[in-house]
N, C-alpha and C positions, 0 to 999 in steps of 0.2 A: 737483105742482110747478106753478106759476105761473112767470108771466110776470116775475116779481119775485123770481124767487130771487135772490140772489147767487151767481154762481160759485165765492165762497170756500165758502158754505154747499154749495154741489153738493159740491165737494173734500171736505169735512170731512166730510161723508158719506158719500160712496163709499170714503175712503183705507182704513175696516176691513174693505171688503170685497176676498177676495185670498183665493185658492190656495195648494196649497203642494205638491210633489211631492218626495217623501223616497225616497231609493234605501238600502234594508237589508239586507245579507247578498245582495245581487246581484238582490233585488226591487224593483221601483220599485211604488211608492204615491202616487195622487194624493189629496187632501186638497182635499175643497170647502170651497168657505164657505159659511156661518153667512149668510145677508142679511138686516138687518132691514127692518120694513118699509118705513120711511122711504127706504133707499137701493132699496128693489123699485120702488117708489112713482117713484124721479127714473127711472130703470133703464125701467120701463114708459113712460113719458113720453117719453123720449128716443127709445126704438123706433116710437110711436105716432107721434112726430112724422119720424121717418127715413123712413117708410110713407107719411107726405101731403107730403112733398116731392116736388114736380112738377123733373124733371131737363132739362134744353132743351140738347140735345147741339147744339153748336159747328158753326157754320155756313161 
């Protein structure tokens, strides 16, 4: 991901990725997703960049 994405593109790529958790006969099942790569790809970026933000707690 660059410096130049658009955030409608981030959107548009993240929105297929999604969970799903189905409760059957009194069993509950969670359901992962599928990621592709594109959305691992903004996914990693995002974490990488949560990780080098410096935080300056309030004085």
């Amino acid at each position: 991901m660059s410096r130049g994405t658009s955030i409608k593109n981030i959107v548009h790529t993240l929105r297929t990725v999604r969970s799903a958790t189905i409760r059957l006969d009194g069993h509950e099942i969670t359901l992962e997703p599928d990621i592709p790569t594109s959305a691992q790809a903004i996914l990693e970026e995002v974490e990488r960049s949560r990780r080098d933000t410096v935080v300056l707690s309030d004085r």
